[in-house]
RODO-2510 file (C-alpha; in nm, 4 decimals, decimal comma):
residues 522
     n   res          X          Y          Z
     1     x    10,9973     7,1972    12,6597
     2     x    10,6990     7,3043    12,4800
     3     x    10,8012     7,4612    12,1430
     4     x    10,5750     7,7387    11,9857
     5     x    10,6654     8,0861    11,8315
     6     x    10,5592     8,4032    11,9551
     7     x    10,6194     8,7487    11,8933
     8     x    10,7554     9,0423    12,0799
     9     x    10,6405     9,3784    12,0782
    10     x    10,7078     9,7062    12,2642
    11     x    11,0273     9,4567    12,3217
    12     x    11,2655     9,6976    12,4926
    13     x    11,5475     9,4791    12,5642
    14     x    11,4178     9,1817    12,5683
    15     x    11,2579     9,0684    12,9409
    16     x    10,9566     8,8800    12,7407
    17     x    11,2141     8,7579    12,5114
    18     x    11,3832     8,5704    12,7229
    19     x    11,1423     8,4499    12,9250
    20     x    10,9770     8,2990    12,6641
    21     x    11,2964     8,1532    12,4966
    22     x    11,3802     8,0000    12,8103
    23     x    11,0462     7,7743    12,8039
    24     x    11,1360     7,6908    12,4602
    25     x    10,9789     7,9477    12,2535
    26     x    11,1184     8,1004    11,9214
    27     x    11,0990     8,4664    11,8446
    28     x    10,9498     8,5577    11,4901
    29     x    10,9314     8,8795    11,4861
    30     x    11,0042     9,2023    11,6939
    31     x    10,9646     9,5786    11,7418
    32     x    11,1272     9,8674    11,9529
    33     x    11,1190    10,2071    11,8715
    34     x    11,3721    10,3345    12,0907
    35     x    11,7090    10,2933    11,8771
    36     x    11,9579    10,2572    12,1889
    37     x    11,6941     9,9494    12,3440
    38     x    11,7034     9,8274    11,9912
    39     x    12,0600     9,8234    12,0314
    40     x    12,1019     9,6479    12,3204
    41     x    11,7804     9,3939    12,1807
    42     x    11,9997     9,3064    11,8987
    43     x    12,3210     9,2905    12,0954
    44     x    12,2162     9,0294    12,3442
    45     x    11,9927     8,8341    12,1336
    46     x    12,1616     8,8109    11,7705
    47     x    12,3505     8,4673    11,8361
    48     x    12,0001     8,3395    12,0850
    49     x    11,7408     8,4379    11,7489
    50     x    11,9665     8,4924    11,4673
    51     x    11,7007     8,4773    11,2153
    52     x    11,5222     8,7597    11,3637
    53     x    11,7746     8,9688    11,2758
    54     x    11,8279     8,8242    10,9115
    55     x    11,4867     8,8399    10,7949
    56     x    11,3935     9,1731    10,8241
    57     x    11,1752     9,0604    11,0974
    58     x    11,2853     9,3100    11,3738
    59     x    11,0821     9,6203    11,3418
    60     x    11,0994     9,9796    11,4568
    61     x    10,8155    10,2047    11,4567
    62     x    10,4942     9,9574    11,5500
    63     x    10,2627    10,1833    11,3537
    64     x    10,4228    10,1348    11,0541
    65     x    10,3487     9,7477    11,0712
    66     x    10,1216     9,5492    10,8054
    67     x     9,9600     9,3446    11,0496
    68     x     9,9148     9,0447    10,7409
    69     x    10,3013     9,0406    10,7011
    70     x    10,4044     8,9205    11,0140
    71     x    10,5206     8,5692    11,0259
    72     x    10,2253     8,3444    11,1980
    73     x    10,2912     8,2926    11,5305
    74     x    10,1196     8,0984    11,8495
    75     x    10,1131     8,3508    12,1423
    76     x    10,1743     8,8038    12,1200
    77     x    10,3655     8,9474    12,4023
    78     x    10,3419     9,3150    12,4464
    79     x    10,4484     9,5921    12,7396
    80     x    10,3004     9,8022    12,5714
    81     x    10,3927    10,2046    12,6806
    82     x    10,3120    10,2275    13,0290
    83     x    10,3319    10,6002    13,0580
    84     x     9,9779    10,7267    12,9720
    85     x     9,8641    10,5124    13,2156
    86     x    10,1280    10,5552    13,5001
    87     x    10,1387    10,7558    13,8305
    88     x    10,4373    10,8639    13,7340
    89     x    10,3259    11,0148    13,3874
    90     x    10,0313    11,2359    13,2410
    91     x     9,7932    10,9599    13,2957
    92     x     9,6313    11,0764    12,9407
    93     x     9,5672    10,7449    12,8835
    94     x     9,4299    10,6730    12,5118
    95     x     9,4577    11,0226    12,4678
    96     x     9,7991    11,0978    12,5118
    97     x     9,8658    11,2618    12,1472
    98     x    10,1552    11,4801    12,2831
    99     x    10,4708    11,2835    12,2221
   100     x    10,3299    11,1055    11,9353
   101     x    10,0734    10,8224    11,9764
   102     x    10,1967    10,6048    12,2431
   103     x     9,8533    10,6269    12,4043
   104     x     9,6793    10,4505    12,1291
   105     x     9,8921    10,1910    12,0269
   106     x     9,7325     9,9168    12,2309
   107     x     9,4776     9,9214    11,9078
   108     x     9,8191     9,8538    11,7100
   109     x     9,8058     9,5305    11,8942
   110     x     9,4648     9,4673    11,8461
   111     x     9,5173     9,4984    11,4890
   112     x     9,7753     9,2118    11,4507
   113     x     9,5494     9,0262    11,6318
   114     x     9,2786     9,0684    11,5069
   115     x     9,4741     8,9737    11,1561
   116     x     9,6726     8,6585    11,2975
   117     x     9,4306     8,4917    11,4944
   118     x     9,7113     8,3649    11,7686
   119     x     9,6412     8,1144    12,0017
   120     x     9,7224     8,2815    12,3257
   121     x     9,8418     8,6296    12,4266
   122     x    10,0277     8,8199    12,7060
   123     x    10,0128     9,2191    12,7250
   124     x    10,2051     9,3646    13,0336
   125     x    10,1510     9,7129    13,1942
   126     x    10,1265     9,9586    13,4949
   127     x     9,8635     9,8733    13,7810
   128     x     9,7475    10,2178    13,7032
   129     x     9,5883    10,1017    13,3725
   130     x     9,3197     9,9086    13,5786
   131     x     9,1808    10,1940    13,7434
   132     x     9,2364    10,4839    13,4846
   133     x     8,9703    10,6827    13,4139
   134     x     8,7694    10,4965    13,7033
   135     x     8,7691    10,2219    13,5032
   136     x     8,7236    10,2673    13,1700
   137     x     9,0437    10,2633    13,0280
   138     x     9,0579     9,8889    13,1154
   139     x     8,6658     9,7866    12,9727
   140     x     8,7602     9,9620    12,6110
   141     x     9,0430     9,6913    12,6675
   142     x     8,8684     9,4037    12,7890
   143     x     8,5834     9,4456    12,5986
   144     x     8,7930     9,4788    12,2587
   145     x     8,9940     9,1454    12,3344
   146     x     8,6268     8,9664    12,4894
   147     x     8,3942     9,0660    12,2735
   148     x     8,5037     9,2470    11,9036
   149     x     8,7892     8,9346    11,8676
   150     x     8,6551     8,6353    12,1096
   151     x     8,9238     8,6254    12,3397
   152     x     8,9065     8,5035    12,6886
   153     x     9,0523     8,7080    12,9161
   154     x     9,2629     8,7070    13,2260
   155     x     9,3661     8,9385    13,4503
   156     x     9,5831     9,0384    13,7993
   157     x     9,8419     9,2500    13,9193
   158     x    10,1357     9,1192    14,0508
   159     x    10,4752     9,1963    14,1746
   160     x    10,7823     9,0680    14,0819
   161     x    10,8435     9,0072    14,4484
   162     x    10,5881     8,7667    14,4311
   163     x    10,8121     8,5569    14,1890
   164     x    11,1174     8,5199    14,3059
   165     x    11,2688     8,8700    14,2446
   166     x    11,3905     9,1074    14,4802
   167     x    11,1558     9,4170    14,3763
   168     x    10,8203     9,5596    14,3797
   169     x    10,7230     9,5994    14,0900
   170     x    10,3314     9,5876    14,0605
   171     x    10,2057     9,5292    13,7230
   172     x     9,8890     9,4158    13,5526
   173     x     9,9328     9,1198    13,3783
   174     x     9,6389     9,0020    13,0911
   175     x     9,6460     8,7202    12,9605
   176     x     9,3405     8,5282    12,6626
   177     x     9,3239     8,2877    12,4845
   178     x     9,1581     8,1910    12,1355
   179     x     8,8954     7,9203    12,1427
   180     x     8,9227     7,8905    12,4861
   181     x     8,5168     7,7659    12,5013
   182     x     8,4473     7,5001    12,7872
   183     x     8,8009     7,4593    12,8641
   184     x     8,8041     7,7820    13,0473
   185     x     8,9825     7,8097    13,3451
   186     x     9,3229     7,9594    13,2999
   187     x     9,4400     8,0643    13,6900
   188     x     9,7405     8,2625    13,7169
   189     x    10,0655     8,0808    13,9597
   190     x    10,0347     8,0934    14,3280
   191     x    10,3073     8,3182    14,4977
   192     x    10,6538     8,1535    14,5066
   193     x    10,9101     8,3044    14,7812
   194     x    11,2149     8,5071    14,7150
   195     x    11,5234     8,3359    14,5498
   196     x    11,7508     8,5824    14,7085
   197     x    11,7117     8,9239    14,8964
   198     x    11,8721     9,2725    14,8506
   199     x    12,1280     9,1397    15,0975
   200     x    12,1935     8,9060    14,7797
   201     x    12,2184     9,1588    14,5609
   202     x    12,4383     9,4247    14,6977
   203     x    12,6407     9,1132    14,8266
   204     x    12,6662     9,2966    15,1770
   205     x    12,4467     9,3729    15,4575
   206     x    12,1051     9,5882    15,2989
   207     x    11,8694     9,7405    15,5246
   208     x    11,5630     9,6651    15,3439
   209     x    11,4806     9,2565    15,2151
   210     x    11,2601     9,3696    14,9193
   211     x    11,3690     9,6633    14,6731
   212     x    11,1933     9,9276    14,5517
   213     x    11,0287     9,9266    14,1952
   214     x    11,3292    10,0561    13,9465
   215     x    11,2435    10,3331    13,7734
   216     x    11,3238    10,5576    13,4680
   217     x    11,3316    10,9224    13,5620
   218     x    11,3635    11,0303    13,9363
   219     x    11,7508    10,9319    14,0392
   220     x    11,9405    11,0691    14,3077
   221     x    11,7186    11,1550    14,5368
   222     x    11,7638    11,1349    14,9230
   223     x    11,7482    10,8039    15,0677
   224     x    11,4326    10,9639    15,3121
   225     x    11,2534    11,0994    15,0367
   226     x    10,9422    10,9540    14,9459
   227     x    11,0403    10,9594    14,6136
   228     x    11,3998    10,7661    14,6557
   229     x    11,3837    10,4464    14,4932
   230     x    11,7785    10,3678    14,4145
   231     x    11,9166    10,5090    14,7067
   232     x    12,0019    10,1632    15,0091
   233     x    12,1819    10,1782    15,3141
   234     x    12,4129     9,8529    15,2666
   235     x    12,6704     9,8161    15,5373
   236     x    12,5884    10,1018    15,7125
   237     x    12,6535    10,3798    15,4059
   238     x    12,4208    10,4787    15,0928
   239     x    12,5008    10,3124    14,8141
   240     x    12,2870    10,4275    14,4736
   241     x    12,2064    10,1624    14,2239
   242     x    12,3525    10,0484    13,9383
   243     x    12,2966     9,8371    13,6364
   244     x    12,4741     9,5698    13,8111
   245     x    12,2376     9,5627    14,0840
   246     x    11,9096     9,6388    13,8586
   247     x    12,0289     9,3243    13,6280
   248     x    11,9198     9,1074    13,9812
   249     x    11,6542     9,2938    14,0530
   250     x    11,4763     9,2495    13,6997
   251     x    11,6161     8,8716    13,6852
   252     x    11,8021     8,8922    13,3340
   253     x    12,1216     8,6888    13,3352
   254     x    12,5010     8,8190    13,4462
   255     x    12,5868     8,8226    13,1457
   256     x    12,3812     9,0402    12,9726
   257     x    12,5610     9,3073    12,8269
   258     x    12,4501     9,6899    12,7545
   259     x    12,6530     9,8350    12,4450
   260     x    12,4952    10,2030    12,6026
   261     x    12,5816    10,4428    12,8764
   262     x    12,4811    10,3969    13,2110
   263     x    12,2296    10,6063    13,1932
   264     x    12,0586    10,4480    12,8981
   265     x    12,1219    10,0972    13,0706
   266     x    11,9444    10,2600    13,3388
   267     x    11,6687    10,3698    13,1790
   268     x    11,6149    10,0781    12,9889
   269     x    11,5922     9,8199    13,2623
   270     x    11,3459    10,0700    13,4452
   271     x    11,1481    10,0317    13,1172
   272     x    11,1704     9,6227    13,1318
   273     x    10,9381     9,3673    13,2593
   274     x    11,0777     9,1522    13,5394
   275     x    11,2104     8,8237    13,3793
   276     x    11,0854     8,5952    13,6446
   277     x    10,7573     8,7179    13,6687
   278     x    10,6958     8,7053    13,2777
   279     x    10,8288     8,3598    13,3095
   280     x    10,6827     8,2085    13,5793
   281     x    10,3424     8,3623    13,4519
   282     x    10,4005     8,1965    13,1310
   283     x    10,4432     7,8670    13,2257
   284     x    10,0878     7,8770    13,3010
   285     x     9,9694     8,0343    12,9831
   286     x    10,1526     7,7519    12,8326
   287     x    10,0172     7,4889    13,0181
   288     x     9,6706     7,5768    12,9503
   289     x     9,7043     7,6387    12,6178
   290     x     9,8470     7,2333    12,5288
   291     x     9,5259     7,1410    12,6744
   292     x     9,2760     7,3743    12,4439
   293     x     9,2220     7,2299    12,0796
   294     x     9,2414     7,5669    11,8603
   295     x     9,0022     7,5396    11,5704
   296     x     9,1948     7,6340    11,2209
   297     x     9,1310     8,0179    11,1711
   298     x     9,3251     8,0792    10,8121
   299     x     9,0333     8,1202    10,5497
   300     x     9,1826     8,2777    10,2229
   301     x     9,0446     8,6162    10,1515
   302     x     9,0733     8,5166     9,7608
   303     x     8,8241     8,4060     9,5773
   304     x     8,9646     8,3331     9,2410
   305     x     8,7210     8,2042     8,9821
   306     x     8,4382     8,2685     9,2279
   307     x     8,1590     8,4947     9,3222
   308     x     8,1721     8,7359     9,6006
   309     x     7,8620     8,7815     9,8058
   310     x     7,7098     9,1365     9,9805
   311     x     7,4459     9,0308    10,1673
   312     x     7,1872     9,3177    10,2956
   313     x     7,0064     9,0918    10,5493
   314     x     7,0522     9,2565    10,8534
   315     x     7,2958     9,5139    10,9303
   316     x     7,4141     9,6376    10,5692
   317     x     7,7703     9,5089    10,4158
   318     x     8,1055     9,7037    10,3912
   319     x     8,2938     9,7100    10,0441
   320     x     8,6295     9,8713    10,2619
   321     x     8,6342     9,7497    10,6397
   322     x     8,7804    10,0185    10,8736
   323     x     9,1507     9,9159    11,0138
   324     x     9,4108    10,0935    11,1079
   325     x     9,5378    10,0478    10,7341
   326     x     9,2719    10,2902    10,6046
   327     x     9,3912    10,6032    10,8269
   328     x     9,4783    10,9281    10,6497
   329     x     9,7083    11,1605    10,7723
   330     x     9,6491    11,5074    10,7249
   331     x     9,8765    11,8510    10,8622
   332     x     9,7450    12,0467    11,1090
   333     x     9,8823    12,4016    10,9437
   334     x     9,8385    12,6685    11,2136
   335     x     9,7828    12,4858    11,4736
   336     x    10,0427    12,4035    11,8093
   337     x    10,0741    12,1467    12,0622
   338     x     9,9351    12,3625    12,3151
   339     x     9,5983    12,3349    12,1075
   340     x     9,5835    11,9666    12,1685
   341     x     9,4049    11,8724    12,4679
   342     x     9,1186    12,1661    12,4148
   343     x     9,0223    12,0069    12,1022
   344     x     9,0475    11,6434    12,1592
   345     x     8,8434    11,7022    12,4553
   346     x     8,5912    11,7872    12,2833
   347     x     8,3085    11,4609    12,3418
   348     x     8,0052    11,6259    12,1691
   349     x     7,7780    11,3802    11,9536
   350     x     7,8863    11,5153    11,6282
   351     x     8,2536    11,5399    11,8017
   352     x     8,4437    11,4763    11,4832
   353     x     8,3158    11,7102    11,2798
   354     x     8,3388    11,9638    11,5984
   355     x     8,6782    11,9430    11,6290
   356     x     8,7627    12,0163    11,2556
   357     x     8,5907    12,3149    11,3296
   358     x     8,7668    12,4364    11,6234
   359     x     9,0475    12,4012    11,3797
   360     x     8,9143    12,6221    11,1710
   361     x     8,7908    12,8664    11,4281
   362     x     9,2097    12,8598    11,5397
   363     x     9,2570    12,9644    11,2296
   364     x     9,3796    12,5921    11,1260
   365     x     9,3305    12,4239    10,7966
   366     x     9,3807    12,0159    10,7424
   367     x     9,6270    11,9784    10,4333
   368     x     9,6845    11,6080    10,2982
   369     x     9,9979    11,4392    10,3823
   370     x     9,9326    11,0586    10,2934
   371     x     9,8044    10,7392    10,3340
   372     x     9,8981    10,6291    10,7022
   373     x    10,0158    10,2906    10,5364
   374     x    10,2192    10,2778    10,2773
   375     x    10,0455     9,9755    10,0799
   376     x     9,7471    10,1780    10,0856
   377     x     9,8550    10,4436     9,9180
   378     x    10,0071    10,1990     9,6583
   379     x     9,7350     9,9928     9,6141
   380     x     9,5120    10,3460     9,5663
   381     x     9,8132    10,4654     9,2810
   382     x     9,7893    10,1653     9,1190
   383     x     9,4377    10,1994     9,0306
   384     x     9,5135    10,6095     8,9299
   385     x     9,8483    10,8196     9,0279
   386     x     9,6041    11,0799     9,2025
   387     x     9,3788    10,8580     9,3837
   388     x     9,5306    10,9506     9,7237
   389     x     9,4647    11,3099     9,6848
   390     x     9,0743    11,2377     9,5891
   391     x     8,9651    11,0439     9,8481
   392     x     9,1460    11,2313    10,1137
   393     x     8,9276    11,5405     9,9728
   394     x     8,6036    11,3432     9,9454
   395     x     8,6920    11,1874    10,2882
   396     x     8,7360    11,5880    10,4306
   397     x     8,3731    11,6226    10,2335
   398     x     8,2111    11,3357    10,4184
   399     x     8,3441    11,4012    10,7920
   400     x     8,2690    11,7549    10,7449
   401     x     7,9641    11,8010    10,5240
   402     x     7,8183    11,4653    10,5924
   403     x     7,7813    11,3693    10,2168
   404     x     7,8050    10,9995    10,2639
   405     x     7,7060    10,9448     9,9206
   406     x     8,0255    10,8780     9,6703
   407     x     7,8198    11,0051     9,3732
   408     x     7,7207    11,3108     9,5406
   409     x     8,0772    11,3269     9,7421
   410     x     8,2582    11,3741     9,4134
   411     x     8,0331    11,5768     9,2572
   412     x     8,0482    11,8595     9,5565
   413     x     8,4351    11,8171     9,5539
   414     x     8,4250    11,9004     9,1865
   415     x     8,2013    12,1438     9,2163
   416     x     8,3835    12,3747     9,5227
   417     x     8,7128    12,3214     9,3786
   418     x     8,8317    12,1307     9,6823
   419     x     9,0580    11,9159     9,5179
   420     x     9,4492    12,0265     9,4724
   421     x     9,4244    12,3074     9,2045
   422     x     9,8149    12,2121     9,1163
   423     x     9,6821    11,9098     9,0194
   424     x     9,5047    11,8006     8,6600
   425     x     9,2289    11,5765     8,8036
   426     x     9,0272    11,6381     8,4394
   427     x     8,6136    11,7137     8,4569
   428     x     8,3712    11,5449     8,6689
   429     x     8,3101    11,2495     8,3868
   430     x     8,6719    11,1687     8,4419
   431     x     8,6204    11,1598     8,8494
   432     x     8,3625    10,9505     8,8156
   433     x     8,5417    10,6640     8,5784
   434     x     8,8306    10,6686     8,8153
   435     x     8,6360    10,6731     9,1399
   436     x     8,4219    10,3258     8,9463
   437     x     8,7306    10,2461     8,8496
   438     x     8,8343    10,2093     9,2634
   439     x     8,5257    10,0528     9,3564
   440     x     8,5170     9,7519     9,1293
   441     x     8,9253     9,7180     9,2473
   442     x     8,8110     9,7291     9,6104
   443     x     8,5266     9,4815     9,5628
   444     x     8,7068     9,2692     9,3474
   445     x     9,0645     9,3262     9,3789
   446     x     9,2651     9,4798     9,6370
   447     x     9,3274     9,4806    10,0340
   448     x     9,4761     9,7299    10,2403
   449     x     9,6569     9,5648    10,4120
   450     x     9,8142     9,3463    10,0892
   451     x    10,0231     9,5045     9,7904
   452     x     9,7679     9,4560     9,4880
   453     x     9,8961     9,3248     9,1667
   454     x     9,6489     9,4514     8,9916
   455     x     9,4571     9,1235     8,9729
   456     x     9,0973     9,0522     9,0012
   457     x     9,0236     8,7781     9,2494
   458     x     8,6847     8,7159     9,1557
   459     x     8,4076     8,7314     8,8382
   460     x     8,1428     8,8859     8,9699
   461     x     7,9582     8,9641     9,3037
   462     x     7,5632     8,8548     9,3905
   463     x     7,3949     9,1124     9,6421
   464     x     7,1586     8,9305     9,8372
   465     x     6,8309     9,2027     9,8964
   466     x     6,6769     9,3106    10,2593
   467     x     6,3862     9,0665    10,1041
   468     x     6,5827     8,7758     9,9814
   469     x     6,5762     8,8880     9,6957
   470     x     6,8994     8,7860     9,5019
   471     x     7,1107     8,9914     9,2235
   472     x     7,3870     8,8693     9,0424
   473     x     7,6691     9,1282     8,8744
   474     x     7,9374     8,9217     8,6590
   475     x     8,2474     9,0333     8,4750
   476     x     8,1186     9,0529     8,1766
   477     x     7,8943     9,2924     8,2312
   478     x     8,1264     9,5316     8,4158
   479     x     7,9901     9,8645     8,3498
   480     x     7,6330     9,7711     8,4944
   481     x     7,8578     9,6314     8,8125
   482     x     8,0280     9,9961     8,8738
   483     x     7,7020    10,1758     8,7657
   484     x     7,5579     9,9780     9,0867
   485     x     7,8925    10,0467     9,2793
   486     x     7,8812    10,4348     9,2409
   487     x     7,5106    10,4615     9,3052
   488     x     7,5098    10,2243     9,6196
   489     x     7,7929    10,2468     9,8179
   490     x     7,8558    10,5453    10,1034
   491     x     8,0911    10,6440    10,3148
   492     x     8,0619    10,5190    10,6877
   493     x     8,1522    10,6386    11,0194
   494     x     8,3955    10,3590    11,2060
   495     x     8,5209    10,3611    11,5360
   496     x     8,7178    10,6723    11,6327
   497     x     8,9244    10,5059    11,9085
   498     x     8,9556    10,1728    11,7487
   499     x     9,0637    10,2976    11,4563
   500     x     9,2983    10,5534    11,6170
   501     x     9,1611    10,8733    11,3947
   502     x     8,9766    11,2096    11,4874
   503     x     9,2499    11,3749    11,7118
   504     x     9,5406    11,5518    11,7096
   505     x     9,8975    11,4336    11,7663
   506     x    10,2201    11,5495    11,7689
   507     x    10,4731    11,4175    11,5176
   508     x    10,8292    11,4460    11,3938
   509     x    10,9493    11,7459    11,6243
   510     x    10,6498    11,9192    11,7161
   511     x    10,4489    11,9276    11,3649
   512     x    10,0660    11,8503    11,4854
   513     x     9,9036    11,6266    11,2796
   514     x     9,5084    11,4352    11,2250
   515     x     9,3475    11,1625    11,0715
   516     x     9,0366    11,0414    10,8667
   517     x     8,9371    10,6809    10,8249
   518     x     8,7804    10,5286    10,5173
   519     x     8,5453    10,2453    10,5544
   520     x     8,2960    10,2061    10,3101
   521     x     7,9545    10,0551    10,2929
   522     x     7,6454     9,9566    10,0905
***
């Protein structure tokens, strides 16, 4: 066996999990949403991974993840929701905002990659998601995993059928690898043949060899209906499936057990990968990946004692990189769900700022609710209690108004009252020291995706000109450093769907909300 660790996300109840296990792998870290899949997760898998459970390591609610916490690991699994790209759903692909985000949280996973730097990884989902959108849904992918991180990348749908197991079950499996250069060549397993049949499964005579693809809505529908997929004539009467039967048919063991009601076992193993596929699949990935030699990726962000350096030859440098740690999450007061899909369609140039103002034009108004991550909004208290609450306005200023400018940003804020009146923020001298007061932590001090101690990590900075020219700012002379700060740096524009921002989603019952990114740059 070939040890290595790996994570599991979007786990369900485990089909990657033990598939992985099986070849010798150790899980490090987890999340589910769903609390009865968590249930059954935990269940079958607290004596297998024990410290999983012990370390805090099993996660909920992926968007709540610090993508720099998670233990390092070799390889990512992910099924990640299926839905917005299945026949059987909206087929909103990245733009399914109505039952929360489940849509975009494929850039959830490109986060933690992009952060870890595994060696290999293995994302699982509907056939659909190749040709959604003719197409396009699947480049954003691709080209996010090829080109933005440097992954190879590998792709094919299979079915489970085509493994061993008794089921349909087409899915597209991708699979990459880090460093792959002139070792590529990754090929997924030929086809192996069936290690038993329906027959086998409903242990009596079944009319059909191969089983349908289980499901999670749908049941009970006439065994001649084109939508019937758990209705068999075995032995000459219809029989309707059953969690014994879909155990078989999705290749987890006999004895896995489902502390749940049928119908949640049910669901949840029509919401599971098919073991055998995963596994035989990952033998592969496995295989390949002993034979690459993975160049060491962990550079420390610190620079303790040191000199940063903000180079303006060619494109110009970032003080805050755009992540999904930088979001802001504002209400959406007066507007519905039914408003949704008219404004996030909207795909003019200035689109952004467009649909703020068809949420104004609904009568709507965008009212600060926090920092998507909580570290953020930490790491912005600890360098002033109402730091939040300012850049969310100056943020609104920028995406709206267009003032990229931080000195002139605060000074309109200040100026049109925008900031919370209930609120003592002082006079526009005393917004100005605390927004310096931010820059010099961001340049010098804090992440957003690590709690700050308040620390500076370095003594100074040197800006290298468009020319060559060379500047250096040390500690010492700090106020000359934040003068330069405040009149240089701008707010910039990132990525709306990599950075999951720009469109409304519903939340928490039916409450819409939206979200502004902060990246800022020389």
């Amino acid at each position: 066996m070939y040890k290595f660790t790996f994570i599991d996300l979007f786990a369900g109840i485990g089909g990657f999990h033990l598939a992985m296990h099986s070849l010798g792998g150790e899980c490090v870290f987890a999340s589910e949403l769903d609390a009865n899949a968590r249930k059954t997760y935990k269940h079958n898998f607290k004596k297998i991974s024990p410290k999983l459970f012990e370390n805090g390591n099993f996660n909920d609610d992926i968007r709540n993840i610090i993508p720099e916490e998670i233990p390092d690991f070799d390889v990512l699994c992910a099924g990640f929701p299926c839905q917005p790209f299945s026949q059987a759903g909206y087929k909103r692909g990245f733009s399914d905002n109505h039952k929360s985000e489940r849509g975009n949280l494929f850039f959830n996973i490109v986060d933690i990659i992009e952060a870890k730097r595994p060696k290999a990884f293995f994302l699982e989902n509907v056939r659909g998601i190749v040709s959604h959108d003719n197409g396009k849904t699947f480049k954003v992918i691709r080209n996010i995993l090829e080109e933005e991180l440097g992954y190879s990348f590998y792709y094919k749908v299979v079915k489970a059928s085509e493994y061993g197991l008794p089921q349909l079950r087409p899915r597209a499996f991708m699979i990459g690898f880090r460093d792959e250069g002139i070792m590529r060549g990754f090929e997924f397993p030929p086809k192996i043949p069936l290690k038993f049949n329906m027959s086998d499964v409903w242990e009596g005579d079944c009319s059909r060899e191969i089983g349908f693809t289980i499901r999670v809505g749908g049941r009970g529908s006439k065994i001649n209906d084109r939508r019937n997929w758990d209705a068999y004539l075995v032995n000459g009467e219809i029989r309707q499936l059953s969690p014994k039967e879909a155990i078989k048919m999705q290749g987890f063991p006999s004895d896995f057990e489902f502390p749940v009601a049928k119908t949640q076992a049910m669901k949840q193993l029509g919401n599971s990968v098919a073991v055998d596929a995963i596994k035989t699949c990952a033998k592969s990935l496995l295989a390949h990946m002993k034979t690459l030699l993975f160049k060491e990726t962990t550079m420390s962000k610190k620079n303790k004692g040191g000199f940063g350096i903000k180079s303006y030859l060619g494109s110009k440098p970032t003080l805050l990189n755009a992540s999904g740690n930088t979001n802001f999450i504002y209400k959406a007061v007066g507007v519905s769900a039914q408003d949704i899909d008219s404004i996030n369609n909207i795909s003019t140039r200035t689109k952004l700022k467009d649909r703020i103002k068809a949420i104004h034009d609904l009568g709507g108004n965008l009212v600060f609710e926090k920092a998507e991550k909580e570290i953020l909004e930490y790491n912005l208290k600890a360098v002033d209690s109402v730091m939040p609450e300012i850049i969310s306005a100056m943020l609104y200023e920028f995406f709206v108004n267009r003032t990229s400018s931080i000195k002139q940003n605060i000074a309109n804020i200040h100026k049109e009252g925008r900031l919370n009146k209930n609120i003592n923020y002082g006079d526009l001298a005393a917004l100005e020291i605390k927004i310096k007061n931010l820059l010099i932590s961001v340049l010098l001090g804090f992440f957003p995706g690590k709690k700050w101690d308040g620390n500076l990590e370095s003594n100074g900075t040197i800006v290298v000109k468009e020319n060559g020219e060379q500047v250096g700012f040390h500690i010492i002379d700090m106020a000359s450093l934040k003068e330069y700060l405040f009149e240089n740096i701008k707010f910039d524009t990132p990525s709306m769907s990599r950075h999951r921002y720009g469109s409304l989603f519903v939340e928490n019952g039916g409450t819409v909300f939206f979200k502004l990114n902060l990246q800022l740059r020389f």
